[in-house]
MARTORDREN-653780 format. One line per field, with one value per atom (N, C-alpha, C): y, z, x; residue number from 0; atom name; residue in three letters. Coordinates in Angstrom, 2 decimals, always signed. Each point is the difference from the previous one (the first is absolute). Example, Ala and Ser with C-alpha at 12.3 -4.5 7.8 and 13.67 -1.06 7.14 Angstrom:
<nodes>
v	[-5.69 +1.19 +1.20 +1.05 +1.19 +1.09]
w	[+7.80 +0.00 +0.00 -0.72 +0.06 +0.73]
u	[+13.19 -0.89 +0.90 -0.35 +0.82 -0.77]
nr	[0 0 0 1 1 1]
atom	[N CA C N CA C]
rest	[Ala Ala Ala Ser Ser Ser]
</nodes>
This chain:
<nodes>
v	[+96.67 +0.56 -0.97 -1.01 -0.62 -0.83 -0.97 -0.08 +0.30 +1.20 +0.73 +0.41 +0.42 +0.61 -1.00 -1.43 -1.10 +0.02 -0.35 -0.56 +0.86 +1.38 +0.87 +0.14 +0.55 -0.24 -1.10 -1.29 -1.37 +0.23 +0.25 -0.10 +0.86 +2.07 +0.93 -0.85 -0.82 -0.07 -0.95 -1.37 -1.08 +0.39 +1.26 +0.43 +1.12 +0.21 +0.80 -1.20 -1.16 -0.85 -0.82 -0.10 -1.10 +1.05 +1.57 +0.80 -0.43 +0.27 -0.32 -1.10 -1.17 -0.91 -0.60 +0.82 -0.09 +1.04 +0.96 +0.67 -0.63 -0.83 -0.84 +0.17 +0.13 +0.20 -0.77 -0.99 -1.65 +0.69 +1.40 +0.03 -0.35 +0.75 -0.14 -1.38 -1.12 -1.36 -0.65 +0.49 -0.98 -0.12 +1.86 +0.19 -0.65 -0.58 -0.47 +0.56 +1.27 +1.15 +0.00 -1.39 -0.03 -0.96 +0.32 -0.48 +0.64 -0.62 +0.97 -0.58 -0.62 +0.32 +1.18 +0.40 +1.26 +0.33 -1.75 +0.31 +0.39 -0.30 -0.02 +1.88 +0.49 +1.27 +1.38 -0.67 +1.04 +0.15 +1.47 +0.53 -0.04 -0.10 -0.23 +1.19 +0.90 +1.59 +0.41 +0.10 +1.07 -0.45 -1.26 -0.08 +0.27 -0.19 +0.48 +1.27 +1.16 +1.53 +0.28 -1.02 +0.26 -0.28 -0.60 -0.63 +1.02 +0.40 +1.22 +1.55 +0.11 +1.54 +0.29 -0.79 +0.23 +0.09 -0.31 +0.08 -0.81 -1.01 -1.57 +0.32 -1.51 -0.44 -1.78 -0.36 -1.56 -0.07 -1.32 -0.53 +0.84 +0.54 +0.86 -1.32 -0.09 -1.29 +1.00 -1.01 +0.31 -0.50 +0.57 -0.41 +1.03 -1.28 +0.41 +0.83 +1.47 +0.62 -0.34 -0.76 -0.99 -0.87 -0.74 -0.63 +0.37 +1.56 +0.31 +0.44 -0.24 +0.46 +1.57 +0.56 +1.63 +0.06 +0.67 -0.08 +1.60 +0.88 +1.25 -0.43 -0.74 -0.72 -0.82 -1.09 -1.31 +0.76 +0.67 +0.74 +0.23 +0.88 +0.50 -0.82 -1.20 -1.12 -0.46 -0.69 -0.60 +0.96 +1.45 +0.36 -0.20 +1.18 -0.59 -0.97 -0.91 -1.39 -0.43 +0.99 -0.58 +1.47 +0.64 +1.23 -1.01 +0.07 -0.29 -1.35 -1.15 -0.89 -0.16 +1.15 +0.88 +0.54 +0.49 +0.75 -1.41 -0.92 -0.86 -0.71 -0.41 -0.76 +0.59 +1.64 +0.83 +0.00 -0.49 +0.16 -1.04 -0.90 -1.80 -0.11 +0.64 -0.26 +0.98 +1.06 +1.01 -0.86 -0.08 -1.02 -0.71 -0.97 -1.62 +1.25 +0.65 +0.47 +1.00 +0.38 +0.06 -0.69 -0.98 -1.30 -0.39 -0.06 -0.35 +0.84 +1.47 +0.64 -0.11 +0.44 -0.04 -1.32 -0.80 -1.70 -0.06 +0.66 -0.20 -1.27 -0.81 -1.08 -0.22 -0.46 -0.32 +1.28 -0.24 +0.88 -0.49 +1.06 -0.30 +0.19 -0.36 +1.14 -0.79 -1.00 -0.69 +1.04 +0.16 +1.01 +1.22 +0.38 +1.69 -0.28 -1.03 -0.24 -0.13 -0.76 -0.28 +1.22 +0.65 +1.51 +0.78 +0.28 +0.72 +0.12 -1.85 -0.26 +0.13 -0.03 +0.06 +1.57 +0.55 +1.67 +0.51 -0.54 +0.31 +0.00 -1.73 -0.75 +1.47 +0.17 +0.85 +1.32 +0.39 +1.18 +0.58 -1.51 -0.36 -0.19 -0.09 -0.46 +1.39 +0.58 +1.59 +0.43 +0.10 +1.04 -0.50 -1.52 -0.11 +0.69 -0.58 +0.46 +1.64 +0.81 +1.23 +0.77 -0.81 +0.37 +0.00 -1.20 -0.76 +0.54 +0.84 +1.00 +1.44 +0.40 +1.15 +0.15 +0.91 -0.01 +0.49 -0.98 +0.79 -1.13 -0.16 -0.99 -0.90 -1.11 -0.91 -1.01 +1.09 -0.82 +0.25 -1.58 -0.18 +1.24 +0.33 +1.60 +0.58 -0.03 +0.65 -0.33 -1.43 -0.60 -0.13 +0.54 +0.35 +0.81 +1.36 +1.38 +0.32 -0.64 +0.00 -1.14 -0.77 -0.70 +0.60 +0.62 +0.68 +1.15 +0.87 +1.14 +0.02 -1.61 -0.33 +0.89 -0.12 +0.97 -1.14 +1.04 -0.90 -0.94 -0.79 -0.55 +0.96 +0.61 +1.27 +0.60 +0.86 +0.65 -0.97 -0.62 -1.07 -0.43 +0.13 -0.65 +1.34 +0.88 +1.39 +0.21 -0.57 +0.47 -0.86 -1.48 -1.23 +0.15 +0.66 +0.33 +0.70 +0.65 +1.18 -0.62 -1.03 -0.64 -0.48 -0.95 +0.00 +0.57 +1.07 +1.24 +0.96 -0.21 +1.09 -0.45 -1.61 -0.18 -0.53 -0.28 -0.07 +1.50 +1.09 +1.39 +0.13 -0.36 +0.55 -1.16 -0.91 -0.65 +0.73 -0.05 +0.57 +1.25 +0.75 +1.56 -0.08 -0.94 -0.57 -0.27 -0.77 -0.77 +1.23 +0.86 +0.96 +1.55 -0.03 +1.72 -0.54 -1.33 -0.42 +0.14 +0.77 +0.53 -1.06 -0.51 -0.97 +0.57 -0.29 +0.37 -1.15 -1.21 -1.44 -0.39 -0.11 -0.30 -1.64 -0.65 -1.31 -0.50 +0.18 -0.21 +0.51 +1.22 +0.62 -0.84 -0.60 -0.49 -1.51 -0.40 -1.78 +0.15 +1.37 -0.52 +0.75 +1.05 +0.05 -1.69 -0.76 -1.64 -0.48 -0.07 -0.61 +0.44 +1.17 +0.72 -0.85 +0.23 -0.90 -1.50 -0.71 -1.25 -0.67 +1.01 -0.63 +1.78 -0.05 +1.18 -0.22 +1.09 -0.30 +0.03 +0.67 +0.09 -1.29]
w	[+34.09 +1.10 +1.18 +0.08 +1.08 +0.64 -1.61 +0.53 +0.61 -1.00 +0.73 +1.26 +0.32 +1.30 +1.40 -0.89 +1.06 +0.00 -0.94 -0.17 +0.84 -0.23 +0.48 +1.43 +0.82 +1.02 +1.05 -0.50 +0.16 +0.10 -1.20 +0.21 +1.18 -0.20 +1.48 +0.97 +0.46 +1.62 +0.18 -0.67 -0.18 -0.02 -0.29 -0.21 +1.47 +0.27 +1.66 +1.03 -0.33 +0.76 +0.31 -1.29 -0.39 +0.69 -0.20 +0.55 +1.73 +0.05 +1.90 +0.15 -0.79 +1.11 -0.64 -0.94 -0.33 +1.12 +0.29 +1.16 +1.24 +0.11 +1.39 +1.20 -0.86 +0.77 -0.93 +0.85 -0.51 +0.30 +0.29 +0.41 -1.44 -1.47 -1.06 -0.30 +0.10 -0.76 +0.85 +1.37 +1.17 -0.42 -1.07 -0.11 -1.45 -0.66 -1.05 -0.94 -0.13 -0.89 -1.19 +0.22 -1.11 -0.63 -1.26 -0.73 -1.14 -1.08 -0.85 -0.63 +1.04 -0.21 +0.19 -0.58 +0.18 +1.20 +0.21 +0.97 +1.23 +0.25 +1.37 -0.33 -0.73 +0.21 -0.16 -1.00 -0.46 +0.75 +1.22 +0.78 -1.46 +0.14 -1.05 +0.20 +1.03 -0.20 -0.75 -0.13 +0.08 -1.75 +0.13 -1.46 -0.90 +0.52 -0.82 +0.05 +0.76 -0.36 -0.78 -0.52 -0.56 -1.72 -0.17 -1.18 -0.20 +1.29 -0.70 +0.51 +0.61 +0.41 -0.10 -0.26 -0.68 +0.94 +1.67 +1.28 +0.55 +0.53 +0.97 +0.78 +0.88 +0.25 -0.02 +0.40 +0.12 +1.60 +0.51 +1.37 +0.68 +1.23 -0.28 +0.49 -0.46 +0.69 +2.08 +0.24 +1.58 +0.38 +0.64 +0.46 +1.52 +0.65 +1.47 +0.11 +0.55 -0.50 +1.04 +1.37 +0.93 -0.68 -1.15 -0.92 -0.89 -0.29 -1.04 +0.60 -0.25 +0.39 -0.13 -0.76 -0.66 -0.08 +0.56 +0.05 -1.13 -0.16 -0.51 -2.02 +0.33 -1.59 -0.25 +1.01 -0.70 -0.49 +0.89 -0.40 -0.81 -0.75 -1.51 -1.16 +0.41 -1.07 +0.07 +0.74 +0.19 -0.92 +0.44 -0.68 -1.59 -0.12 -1.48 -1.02 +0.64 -0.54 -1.05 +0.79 -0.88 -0.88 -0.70 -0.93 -1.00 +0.74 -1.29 -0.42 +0.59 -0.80 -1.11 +0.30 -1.10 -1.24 +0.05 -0.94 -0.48 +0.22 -0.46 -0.78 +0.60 -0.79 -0.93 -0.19 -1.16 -0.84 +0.20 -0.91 -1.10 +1.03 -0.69 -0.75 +0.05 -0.63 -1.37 +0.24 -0.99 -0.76 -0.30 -0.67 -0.59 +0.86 -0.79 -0.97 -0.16 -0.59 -1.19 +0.04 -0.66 -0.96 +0.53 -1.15 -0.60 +0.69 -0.78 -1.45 +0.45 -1.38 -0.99 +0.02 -0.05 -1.09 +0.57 -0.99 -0.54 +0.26 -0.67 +0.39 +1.04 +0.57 -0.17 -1.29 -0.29 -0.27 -0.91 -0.24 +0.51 -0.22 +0.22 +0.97 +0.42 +0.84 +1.98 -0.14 +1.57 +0.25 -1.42 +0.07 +0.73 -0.69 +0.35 +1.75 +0.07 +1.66 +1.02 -0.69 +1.10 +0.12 -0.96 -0.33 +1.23 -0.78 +1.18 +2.13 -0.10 +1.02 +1.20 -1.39 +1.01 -0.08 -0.71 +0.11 +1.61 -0.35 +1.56 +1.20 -0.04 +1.10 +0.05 -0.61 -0.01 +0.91 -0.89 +1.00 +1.05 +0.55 +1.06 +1.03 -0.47 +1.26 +0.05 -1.38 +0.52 +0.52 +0.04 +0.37 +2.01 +0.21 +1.28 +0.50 -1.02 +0.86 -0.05 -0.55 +0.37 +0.90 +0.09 +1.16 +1.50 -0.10 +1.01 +1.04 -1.13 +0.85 +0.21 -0.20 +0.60 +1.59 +0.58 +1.28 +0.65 -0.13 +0.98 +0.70 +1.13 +0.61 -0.44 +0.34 +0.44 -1.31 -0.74 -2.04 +0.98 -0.88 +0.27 -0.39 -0.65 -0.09 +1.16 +1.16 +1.09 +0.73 +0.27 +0.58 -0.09 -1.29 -0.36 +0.28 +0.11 +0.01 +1.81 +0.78 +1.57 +0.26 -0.43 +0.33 -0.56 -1.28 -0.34 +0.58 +0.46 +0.97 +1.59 +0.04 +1.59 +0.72 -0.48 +0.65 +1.66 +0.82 +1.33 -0.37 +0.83 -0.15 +0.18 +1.04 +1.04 -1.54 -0.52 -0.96 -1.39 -0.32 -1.14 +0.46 +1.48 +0.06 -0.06 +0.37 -0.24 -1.26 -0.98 -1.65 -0.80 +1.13 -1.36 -0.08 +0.95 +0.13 -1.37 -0.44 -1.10 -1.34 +0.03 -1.60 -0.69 +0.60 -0.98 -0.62 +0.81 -0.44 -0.83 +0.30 -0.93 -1.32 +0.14 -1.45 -0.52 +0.37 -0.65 -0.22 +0.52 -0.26 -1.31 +0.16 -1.57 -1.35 +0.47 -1.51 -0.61 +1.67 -0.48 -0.89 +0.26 -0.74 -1.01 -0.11 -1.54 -0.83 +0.29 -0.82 -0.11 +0.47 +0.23 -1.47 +0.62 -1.06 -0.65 -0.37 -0.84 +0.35 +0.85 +0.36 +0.36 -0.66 +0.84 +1.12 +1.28 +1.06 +0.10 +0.58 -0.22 -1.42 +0.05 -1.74 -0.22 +0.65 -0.26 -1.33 -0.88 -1.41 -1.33 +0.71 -0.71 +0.18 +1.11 +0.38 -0.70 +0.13 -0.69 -1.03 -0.97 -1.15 -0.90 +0.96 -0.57 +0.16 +1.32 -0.26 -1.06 -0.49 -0.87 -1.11 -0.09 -1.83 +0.45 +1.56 -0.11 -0.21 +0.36 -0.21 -1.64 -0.42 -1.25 -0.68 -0.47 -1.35 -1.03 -0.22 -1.17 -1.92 +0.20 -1.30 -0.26]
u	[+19.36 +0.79 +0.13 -0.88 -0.01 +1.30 +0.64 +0.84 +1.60 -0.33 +1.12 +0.26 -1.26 -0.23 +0.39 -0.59 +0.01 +1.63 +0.50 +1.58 +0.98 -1.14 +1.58 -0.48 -1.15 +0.12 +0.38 -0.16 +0.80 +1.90 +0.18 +1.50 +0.37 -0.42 +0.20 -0.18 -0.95 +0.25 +0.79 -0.02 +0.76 +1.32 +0.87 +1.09 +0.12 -0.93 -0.22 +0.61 -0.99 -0.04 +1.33 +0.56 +1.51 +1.19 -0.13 +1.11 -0.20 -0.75 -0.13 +0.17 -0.11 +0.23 +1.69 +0.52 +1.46 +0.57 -0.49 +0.69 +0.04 -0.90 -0.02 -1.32 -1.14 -1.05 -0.94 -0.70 -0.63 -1.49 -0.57 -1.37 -0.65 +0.12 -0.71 +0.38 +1.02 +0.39 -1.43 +0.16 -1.02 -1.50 -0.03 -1.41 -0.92 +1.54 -0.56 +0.07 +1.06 -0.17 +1.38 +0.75 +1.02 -0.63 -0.96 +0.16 -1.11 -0.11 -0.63 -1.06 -0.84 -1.59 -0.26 -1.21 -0.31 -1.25 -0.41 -1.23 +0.61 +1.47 +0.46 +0.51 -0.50 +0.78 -1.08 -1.03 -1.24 -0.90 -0.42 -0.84 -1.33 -1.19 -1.18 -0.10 -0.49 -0.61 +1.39 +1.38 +0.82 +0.22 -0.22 +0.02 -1.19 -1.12 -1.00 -0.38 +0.66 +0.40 +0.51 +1.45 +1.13 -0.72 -1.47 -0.25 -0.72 -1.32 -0.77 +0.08 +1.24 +0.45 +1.24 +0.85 +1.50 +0.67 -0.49 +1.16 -0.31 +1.03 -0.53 +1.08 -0.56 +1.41 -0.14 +1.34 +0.39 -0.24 +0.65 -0.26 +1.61 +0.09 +1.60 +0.89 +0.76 +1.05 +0.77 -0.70 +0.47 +1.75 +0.89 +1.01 +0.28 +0.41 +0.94 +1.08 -0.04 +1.31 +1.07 -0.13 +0.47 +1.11 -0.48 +0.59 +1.08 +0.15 +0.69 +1.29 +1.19 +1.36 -0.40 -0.40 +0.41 -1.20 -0.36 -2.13 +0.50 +0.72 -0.59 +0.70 +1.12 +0.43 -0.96 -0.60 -0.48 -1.77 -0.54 -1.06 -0.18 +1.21 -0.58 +1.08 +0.40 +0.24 -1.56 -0.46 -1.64 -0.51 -0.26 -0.73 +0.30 +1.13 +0.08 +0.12 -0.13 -0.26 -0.65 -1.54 -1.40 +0.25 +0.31 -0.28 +1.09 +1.37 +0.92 -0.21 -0.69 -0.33 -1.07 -0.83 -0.71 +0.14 +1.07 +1.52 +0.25 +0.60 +0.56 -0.68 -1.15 -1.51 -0.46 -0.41 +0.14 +0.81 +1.25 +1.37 -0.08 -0.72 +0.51 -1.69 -0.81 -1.38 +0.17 +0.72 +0.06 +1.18 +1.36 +0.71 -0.55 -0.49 -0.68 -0.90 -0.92 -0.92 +0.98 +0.89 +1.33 +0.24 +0.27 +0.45 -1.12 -0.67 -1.38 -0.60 +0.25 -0.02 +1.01 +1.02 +1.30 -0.05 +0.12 +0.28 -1.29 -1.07 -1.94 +0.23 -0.15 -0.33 -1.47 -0.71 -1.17 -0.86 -0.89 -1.14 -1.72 -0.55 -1.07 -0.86 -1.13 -0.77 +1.04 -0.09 +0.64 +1.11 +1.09 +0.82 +0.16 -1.41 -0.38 -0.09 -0.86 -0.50 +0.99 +1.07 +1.02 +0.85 +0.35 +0.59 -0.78 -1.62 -0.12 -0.01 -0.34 +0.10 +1.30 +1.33 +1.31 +0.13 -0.41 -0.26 -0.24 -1.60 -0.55 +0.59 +0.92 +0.41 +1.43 +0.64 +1.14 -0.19 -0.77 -0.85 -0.26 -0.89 -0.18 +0.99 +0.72 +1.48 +0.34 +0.42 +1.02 -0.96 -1.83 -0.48 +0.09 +0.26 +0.15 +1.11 +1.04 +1.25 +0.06 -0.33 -0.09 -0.82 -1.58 -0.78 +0.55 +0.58 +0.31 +1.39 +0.79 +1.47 -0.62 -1.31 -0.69 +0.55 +0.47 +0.02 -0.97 -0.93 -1.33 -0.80 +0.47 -0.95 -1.01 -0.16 +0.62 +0.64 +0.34 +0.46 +1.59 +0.99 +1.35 +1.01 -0.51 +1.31 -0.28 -0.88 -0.24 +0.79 +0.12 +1.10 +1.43 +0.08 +1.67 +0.43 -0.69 -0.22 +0.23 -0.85 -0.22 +1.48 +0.43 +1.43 +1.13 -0.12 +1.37 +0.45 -1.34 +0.35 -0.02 -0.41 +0.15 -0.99 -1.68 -0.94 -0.07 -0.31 -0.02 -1.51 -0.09 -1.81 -1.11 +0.70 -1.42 +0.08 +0.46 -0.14 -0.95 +0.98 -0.96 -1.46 +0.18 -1.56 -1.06 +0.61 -1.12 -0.35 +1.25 -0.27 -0.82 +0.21 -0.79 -1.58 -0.75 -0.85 -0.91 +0.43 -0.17 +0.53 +0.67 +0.61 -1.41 -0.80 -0.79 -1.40 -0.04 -1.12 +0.78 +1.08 +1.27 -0.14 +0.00 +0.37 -1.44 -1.33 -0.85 -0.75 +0.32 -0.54 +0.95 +1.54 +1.06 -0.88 -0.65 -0.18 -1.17 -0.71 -1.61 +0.01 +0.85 +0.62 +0.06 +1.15 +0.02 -0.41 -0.97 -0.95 -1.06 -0.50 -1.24 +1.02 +1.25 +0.10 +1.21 +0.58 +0.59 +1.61 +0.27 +1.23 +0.84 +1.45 +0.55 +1.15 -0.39 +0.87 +0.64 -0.33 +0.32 +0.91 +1.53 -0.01 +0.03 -0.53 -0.81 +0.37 -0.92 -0.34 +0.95 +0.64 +1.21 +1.39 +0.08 +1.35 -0.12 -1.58 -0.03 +0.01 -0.17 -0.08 +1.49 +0.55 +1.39 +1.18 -0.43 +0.24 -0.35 -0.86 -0.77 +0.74 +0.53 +0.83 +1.12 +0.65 +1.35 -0.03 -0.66 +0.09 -0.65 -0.96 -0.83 -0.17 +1.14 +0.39 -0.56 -1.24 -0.87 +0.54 +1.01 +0.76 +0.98]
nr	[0 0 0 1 1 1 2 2 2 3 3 3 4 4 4 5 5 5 6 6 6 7 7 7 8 8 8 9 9 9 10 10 10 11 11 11 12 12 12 13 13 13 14 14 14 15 15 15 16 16 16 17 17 17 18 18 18 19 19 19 20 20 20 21 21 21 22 22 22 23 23 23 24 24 24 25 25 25 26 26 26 27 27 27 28 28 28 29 29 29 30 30 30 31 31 31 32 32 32 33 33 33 34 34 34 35 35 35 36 36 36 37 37 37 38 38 38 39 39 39 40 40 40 41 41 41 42 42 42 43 43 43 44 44 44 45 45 45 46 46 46 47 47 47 48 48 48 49 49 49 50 50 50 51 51 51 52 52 52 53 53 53 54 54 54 55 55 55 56 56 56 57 57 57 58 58 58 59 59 59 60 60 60 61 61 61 62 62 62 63 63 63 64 64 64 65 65 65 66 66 66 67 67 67 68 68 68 69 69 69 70 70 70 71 71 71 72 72 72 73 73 73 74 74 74 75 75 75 76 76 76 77 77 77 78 78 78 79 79 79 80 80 80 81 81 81 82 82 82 83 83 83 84 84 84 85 85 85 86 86 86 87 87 87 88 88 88 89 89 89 90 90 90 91 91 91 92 92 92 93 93 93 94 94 94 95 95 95 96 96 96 97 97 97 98 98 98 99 99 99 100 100 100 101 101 101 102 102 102 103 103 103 104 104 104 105 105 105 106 106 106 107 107 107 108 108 108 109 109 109 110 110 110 111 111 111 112 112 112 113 113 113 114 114 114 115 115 115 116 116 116 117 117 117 118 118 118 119 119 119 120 120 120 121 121 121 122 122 122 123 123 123 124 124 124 125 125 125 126 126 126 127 127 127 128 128 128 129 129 129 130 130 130 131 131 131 132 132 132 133 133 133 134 134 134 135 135 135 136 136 136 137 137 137 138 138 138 139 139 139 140 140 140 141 141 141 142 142 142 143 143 143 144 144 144 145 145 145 146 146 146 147 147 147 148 148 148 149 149 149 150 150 150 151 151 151 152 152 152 153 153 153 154 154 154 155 155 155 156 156 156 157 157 157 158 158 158 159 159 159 160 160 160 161 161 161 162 162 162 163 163 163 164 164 164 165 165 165 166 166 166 167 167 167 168 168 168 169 169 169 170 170 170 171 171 171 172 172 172 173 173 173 174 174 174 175 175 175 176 176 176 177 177 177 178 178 178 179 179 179 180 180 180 181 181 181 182 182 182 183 183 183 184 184 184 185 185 185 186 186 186 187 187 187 188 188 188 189 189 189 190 190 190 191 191 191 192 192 192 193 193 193 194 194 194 195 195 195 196 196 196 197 197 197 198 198 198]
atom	[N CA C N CA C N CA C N CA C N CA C N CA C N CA C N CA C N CA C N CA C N CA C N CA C N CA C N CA C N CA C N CA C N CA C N CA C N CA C N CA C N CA C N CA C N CA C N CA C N CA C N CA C N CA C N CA C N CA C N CA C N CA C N CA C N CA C N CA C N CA C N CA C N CA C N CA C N CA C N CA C N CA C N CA C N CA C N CA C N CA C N CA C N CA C N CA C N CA C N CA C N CA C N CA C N CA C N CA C N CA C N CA C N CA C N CA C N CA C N CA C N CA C N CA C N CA C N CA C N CA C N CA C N CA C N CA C N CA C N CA C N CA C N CA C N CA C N CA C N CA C N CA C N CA C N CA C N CA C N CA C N CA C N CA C N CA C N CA C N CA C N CA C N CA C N CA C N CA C N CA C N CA C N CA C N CA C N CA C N CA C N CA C N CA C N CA C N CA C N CA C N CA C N CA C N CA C N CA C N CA C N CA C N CA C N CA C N CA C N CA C N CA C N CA C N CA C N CA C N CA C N CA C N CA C N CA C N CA C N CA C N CA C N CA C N CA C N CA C N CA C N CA C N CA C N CA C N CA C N CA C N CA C N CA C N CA C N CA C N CA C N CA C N CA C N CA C N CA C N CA C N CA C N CA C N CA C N CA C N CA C N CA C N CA C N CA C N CA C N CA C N CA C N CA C N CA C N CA C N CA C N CA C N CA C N CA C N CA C N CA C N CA C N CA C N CA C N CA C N CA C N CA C N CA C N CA C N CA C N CA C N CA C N CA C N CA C N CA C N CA C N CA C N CA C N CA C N CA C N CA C N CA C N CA C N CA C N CA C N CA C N CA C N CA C N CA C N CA C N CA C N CA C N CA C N CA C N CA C N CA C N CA C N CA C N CA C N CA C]
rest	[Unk Unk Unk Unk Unk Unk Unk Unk Unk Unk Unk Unk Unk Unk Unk Unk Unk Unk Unk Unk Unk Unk Unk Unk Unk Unk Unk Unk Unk Unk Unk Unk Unk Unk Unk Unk Unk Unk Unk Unk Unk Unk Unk Unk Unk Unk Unk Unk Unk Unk Unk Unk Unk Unk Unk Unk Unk Unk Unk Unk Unk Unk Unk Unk Unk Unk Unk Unk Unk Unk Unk Unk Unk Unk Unk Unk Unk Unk Unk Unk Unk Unk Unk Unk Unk Unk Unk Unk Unk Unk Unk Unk Unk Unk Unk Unk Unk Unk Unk Unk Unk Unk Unk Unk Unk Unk Unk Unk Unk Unk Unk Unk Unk Unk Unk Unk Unk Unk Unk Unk Unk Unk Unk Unk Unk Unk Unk Unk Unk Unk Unk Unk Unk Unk Unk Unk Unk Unk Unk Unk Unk Unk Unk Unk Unk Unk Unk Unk Unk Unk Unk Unk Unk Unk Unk Unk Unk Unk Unk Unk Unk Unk Unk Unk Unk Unk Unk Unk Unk Unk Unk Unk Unk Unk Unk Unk Unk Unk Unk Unk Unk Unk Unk Unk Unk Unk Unk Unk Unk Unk Unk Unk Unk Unk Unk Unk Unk Unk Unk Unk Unk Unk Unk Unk Unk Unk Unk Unk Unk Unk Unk Unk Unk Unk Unk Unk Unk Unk Unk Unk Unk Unk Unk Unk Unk Unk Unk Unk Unk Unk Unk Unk Unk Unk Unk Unk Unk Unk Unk Unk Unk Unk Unk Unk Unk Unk Unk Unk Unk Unk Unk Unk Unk Unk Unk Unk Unk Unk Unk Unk Unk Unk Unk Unk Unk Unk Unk Unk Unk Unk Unk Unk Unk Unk Unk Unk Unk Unk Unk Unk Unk Unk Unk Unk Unk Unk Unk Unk Unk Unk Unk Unk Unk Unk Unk Unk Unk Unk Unk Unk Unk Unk Unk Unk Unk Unk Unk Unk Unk Unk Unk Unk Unk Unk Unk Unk Unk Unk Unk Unk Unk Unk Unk Unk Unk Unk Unk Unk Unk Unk Unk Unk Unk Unk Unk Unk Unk Unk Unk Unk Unk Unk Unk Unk Unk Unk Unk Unk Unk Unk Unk Unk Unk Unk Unk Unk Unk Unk Unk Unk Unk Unk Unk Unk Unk Unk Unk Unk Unk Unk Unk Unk Unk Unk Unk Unk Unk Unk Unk Unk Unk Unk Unk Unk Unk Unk Unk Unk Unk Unk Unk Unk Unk Unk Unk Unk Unk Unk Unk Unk Unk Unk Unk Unk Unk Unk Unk Unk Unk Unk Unk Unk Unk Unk Unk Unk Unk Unk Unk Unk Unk Unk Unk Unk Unk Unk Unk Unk Unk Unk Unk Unk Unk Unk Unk Unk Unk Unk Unk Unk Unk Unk Unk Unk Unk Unk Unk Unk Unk Unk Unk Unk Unk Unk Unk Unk Unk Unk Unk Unk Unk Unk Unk Unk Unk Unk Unk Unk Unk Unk Unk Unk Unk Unk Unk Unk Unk Unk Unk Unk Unk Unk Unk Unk Unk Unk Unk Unk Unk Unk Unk Unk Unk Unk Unk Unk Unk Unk Unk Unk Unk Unk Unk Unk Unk Unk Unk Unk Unk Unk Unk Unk Unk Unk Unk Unk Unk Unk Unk Unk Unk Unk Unk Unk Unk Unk Unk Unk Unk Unk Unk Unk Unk Unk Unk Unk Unk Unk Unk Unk Unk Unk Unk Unk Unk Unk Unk Unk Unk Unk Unk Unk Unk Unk Unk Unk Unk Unk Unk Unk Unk Unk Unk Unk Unk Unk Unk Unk Unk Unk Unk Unk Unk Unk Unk Unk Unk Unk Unk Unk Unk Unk Unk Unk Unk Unk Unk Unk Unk Unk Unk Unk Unk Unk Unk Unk Unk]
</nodes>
C-alpha cells in the first residue's frame, strides 16, 4: 500500500499546488510545493495515521485568495484539483493493469506481484478521490460545496470547526457496527468494475 499511498498523495497536492499557481497565485510555487517529491508534500503524523488508522492527512497546499481573480471559481478549481487528479491516476494504473491482463504480459510469480501491486495503487487513488469530494471540513469537496453555494466566511468558519470530529466519529461508527454511511469503498470499487471489468 505504501506506494500508492505515497504516489497518490504526491500527485493531490502537487495538482492543488500547479492549479493555484496557474490561476495566478505564486504562494505554493514560492513554497516549494510544485513538484512531485513526496518529502516536500508528506506531513509524517498524518501519514502514519493514514498507514495504521485509515485517516491522515498530507501537508494542505496554502494559497493567497488576494491573488485569485475569482476567489469563489478559482477556490473550488484549486480544490478540485487534488481529488480529480486522483480519478485520473486511478484510471491510468487500472488500464495499464488492463493490458497487462488482457495481452498476459508475462507469467509468473513478479506477474502476480506487479498485478497485485497496480491493483492496490488503483484503489488507492479512487478511494482518495472519493474521500476527498466528502463535503465535510476541512476535505476539498468542502470547499466546492462552501464556493458553489457562496457560504459567507462568518458562516463557514462556525461550520469548519465540527468537520473533523464529524468525520472521525462517521468512520469510527463504521468501523465499530459495520454500517457504511461513508460510501468510500463502494464508490472505489464500483471504479474499479469500470476501469478493470472482471469478465
Amino acid at each position: 500500500m505504501l506506494p500508492g499511498i505515497l504516489l497518490g498523495l504526491t500527485v493531490h497536492e502537487y495538482c492543488h499546488a500547479l492549479a493555484a499557481s496557474k490561476l495566478g497565485d505564486s504562494t505554493a510555487r514560492d513554497q516549494g510545493r510544485i513538484t512531485l517529491n513526496p518529502i516536500r508534500h508528506i506531513d509524517p503524523i498524518g501519514f502514519l495515521l493514514i498507514i495504521f488508522v485509515g485517516f491522515g492527512w498530507a501537508k494542505p497546499v496554502q494559497f493567497n485568495p488576494e491573488n485569485l481573480q475569482n476567489l469563489r471559481r478559482d477556490r473550488a478549481i484549486i480544490a478540485a484539483a487534488g481529488p480529480l487528479s486522483n480519478l485520473v491516476l486511478g484510471a491510468i494504473i487500472a488500464l495499464v493493469l488492463r493490458a497487462i491482463i488482457h495481452f498476459q504480459l508475462g507469467v509468473g510469480e513478479h506477474t502476480l506481484t506487479l498485478i497485485h501491486f497496480l491493483y492496490v495503487g488503483a484503489f488507492i487513488n479512487f478511494v482518495l478521490f472519493v474521500f476527498n469530494l466528502l463535503p465535510i471540513p476541512p476535505l476539498d469537496g468542502s470547499h466546492i460545496v462552501f464556493s458553489g453555494l457562496n457560504i459567507k466566511p462568518e458562516i463557514e468558519a462556525r461550520i469548519r470547526p465540527f468537520g473533523i470530529p464529524a468525520l472521525v466519529g462517521l468512520l469510527i461508527f463504521q468501523n465499530i457496527t459495520g454500517v457504511s454511511i461513508l460510501p468510500i469503498g463502494g464508490i472505489a470499487n464500483m471504479l474499479i468494475g469500470f476501469f478493470l471489468p472482471l469478465s
